[in-house]
N, CA, C and O of each residue as an XYZ file, in Angstrom:
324
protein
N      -0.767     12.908     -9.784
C       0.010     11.685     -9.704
C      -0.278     10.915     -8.422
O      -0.495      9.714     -8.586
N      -0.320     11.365     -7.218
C      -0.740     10.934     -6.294
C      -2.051      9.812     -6.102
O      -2.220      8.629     -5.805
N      -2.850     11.027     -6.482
C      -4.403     10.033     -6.835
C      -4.191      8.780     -7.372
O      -4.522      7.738     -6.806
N      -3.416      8.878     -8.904
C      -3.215      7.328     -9.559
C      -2.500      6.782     -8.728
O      -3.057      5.723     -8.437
N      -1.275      6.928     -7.987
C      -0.893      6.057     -7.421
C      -1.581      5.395     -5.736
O      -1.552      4.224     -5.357
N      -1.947      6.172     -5.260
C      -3.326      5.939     -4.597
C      -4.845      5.044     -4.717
O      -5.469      4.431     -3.851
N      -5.049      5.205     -5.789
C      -5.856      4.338     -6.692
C      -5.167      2.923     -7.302
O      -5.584      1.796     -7.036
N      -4.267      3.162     -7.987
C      -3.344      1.214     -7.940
C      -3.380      0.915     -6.808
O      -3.641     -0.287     -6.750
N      -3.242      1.415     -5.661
C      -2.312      0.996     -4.914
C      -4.140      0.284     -4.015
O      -4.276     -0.931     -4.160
N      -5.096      0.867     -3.370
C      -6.317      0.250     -3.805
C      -6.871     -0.756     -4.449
O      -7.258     -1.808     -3.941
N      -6.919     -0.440     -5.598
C      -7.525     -1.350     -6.244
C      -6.732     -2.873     -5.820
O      -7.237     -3.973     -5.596
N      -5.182     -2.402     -5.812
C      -4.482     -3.859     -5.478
C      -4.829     -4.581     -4.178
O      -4.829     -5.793     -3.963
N      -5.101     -3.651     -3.426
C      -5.368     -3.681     -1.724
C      -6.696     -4.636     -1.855
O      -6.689     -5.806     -1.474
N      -7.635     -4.108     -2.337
C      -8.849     -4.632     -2.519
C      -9.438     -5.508     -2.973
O     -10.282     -6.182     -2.383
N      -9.018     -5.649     -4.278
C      -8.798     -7.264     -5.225
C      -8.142     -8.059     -4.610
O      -8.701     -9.069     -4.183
N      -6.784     -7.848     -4.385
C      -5.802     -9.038     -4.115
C      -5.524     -9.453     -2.898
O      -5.036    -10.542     -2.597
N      -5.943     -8.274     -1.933
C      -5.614     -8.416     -0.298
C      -6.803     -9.114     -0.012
O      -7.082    -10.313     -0.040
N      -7.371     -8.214      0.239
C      -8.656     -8.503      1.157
C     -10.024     -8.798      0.196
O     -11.203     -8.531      0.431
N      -9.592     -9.253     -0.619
C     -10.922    -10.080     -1.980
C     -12.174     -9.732     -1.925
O     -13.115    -10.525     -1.952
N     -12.318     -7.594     -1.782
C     -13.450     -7.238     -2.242
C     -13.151     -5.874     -2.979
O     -12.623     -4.800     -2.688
N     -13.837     -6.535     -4.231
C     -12.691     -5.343     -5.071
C     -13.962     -4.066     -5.034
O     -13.933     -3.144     -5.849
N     -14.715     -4.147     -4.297
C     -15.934     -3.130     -4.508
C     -16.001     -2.596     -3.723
O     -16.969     -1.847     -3.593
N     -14.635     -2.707     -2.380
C     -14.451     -1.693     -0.944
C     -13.603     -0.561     -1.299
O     -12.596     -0.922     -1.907
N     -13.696      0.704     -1.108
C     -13.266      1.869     -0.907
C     -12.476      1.557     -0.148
O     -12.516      0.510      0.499
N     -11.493      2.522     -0.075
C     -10.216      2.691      1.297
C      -9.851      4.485      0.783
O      -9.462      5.108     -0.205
N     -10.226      4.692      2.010
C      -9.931      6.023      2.287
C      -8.295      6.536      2.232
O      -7.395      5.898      2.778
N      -8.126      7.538      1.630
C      -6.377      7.603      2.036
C      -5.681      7.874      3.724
O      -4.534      7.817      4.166
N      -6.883      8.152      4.275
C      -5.975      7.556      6.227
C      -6.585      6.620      6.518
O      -6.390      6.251      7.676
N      -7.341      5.987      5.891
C      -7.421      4.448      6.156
C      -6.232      3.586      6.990
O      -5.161      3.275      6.469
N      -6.630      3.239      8.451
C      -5.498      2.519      8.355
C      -5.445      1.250      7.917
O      -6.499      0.677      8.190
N      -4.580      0.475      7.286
C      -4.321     -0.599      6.886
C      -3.865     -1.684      7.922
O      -4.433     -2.745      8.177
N      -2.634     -1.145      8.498
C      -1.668     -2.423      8.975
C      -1.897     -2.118     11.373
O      -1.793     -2.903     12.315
N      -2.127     -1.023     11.302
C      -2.980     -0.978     12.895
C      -3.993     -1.096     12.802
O      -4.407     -1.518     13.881
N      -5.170     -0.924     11.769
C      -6.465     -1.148     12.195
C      -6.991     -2.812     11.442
O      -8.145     -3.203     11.265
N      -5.772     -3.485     11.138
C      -6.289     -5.045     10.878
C      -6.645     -5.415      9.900
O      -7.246     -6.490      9.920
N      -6.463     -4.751      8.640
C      -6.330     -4.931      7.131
C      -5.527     -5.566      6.595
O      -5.787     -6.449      5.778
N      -4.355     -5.218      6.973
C      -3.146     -6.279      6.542
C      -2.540     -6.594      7.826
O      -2.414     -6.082      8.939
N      -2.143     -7.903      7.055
C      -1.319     -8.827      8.034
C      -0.207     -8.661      7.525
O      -0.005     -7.990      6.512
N       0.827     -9.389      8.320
C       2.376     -9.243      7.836
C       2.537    -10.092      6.470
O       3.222     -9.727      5.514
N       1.791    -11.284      6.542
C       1.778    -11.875      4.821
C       1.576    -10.997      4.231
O       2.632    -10.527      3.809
N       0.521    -10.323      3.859
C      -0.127     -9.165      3.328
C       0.901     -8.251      2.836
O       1.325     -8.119      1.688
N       1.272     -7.555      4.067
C       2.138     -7.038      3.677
C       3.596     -7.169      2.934
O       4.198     -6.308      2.292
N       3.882     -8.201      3.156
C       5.304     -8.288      1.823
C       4.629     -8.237      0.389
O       5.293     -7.795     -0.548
N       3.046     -8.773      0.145
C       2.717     -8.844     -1.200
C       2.588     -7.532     -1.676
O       2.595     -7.176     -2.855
N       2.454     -6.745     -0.536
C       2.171     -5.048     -1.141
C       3.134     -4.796     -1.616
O       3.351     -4.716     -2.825
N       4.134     -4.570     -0.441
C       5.648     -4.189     -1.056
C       6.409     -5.166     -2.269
O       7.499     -4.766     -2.677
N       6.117     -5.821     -2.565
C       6.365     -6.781     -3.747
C       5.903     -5.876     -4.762
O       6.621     -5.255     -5.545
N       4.016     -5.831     -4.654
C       3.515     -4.927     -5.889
C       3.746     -3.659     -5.873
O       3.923     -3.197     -7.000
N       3.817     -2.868     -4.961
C       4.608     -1.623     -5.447
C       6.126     -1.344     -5.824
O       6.378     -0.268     -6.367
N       7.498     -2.546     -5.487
C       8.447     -2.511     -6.313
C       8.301     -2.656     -7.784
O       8.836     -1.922     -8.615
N       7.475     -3.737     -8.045
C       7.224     -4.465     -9.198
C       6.616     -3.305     -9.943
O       7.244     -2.902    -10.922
N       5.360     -2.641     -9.587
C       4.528     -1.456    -10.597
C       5.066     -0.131    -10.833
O       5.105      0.457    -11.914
N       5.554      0.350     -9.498
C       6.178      1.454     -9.442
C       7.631      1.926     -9.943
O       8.053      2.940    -10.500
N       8.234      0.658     -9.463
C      10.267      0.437    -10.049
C      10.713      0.906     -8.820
O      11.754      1.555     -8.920
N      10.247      0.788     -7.628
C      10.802      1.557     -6.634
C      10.960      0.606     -5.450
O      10.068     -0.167     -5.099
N      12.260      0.720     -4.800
C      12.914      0.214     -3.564
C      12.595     -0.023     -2.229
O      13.090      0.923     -1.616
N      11.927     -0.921     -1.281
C      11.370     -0.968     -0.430
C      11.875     -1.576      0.761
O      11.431     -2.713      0.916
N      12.539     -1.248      1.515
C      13.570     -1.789      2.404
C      12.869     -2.959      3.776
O      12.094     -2.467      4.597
N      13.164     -4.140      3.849
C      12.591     -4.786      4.694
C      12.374     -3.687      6.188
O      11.369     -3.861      6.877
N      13.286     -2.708      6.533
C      12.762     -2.083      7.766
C      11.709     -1.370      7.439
O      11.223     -0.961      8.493
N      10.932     -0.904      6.295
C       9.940     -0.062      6.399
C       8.627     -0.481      5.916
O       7.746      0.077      5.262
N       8.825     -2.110      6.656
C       7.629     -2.772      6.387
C       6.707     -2.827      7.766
O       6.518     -3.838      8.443
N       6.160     -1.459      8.031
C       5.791     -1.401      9.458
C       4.461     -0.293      9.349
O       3.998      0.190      8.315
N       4.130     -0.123     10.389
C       2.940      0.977     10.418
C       3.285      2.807      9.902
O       2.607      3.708      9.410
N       4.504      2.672     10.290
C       5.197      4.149     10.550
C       5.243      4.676      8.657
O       5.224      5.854      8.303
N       5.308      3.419      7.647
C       5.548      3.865      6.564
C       4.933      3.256      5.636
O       5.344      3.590      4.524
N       3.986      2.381      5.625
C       2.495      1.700      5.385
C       1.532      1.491      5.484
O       0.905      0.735      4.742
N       0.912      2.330      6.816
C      -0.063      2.003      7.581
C      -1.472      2.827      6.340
O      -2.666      2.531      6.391
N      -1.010      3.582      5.612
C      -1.915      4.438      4.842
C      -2.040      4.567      3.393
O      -0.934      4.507      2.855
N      -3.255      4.762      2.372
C      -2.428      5.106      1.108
C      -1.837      6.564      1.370
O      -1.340      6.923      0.303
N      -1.758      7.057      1.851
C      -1.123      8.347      1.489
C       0.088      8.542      2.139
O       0.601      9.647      1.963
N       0.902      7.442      3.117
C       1.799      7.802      3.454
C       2.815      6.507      2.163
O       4.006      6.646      1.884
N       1.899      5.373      1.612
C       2.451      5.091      0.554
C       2.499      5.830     -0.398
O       3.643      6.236     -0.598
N       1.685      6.233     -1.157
C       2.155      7.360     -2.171
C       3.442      8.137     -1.569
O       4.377      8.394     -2.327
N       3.477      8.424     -0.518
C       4.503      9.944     -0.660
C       5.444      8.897     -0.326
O       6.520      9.494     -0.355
N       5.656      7.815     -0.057
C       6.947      6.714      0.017
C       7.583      6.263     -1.630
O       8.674      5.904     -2.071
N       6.258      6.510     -2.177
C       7.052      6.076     -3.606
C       7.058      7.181     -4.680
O       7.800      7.083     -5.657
N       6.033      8.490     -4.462
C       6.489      9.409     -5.171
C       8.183     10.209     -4.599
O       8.877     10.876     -5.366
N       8.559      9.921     -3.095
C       9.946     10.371     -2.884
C      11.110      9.821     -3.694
O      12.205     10.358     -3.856
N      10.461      8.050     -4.424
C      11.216      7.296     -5.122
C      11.742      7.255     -5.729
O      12.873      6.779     -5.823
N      10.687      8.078     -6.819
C      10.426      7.979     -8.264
C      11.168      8.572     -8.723
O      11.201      8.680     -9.949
C-alpha cells in the first residue's frame, strides 16, 4: 500500500508540480527543503492528497517536518486511512 500511495503521490508531484512527468523522486527525496516545492505548491499537494486519499490535512502540517518526503507522506496518510 505504501508503494501505491508513494507512486500517486509522484506521479502528481511530477506532472502537476514541477511539469516533468519523466522525473523519478526518490522516497527521501526532499521536496519542500531541498526546493521542489514552494508554498503554492504545496497547498496543491495537500489539496490532492485530501481529495485522492479522503484524508485530513491540517494547515499546521504544511511544513517540512510532515511533507518534506514521499515517505513521510505516505505514513501521514496511511495513519489516516
Amino acid at each position: 500500500m505504501t508503494q501505491e500511495i508513494q507512486n500517486k503521490l509522484s506521479a502528481f508531484i511530477t506532472g502537476e508540480i514541477l511539469k516533468q512527468p519523466d522525473r523519478k523522486l526518490g522516497p527521501e527525496e526532499a521536496l519542500i527543503s531541498g526546493g521542489l516545492i514552494d508554498s503554492f505548491s504545496l497547498v496543491d499537494l495537500a489539496l490532492f492528497v485530501e481529495e485522492t486519499f479522503g484524508v485530513k490535512v491540517d494547515d499546521t502540517e504544511l511544513n517540512a517536518q510532515t511533507f518534506d518526503n514521499l515517505n513521510q507522506l505516505a505514513a501521514l496518510i496511511q495513519s489516516r486511512q
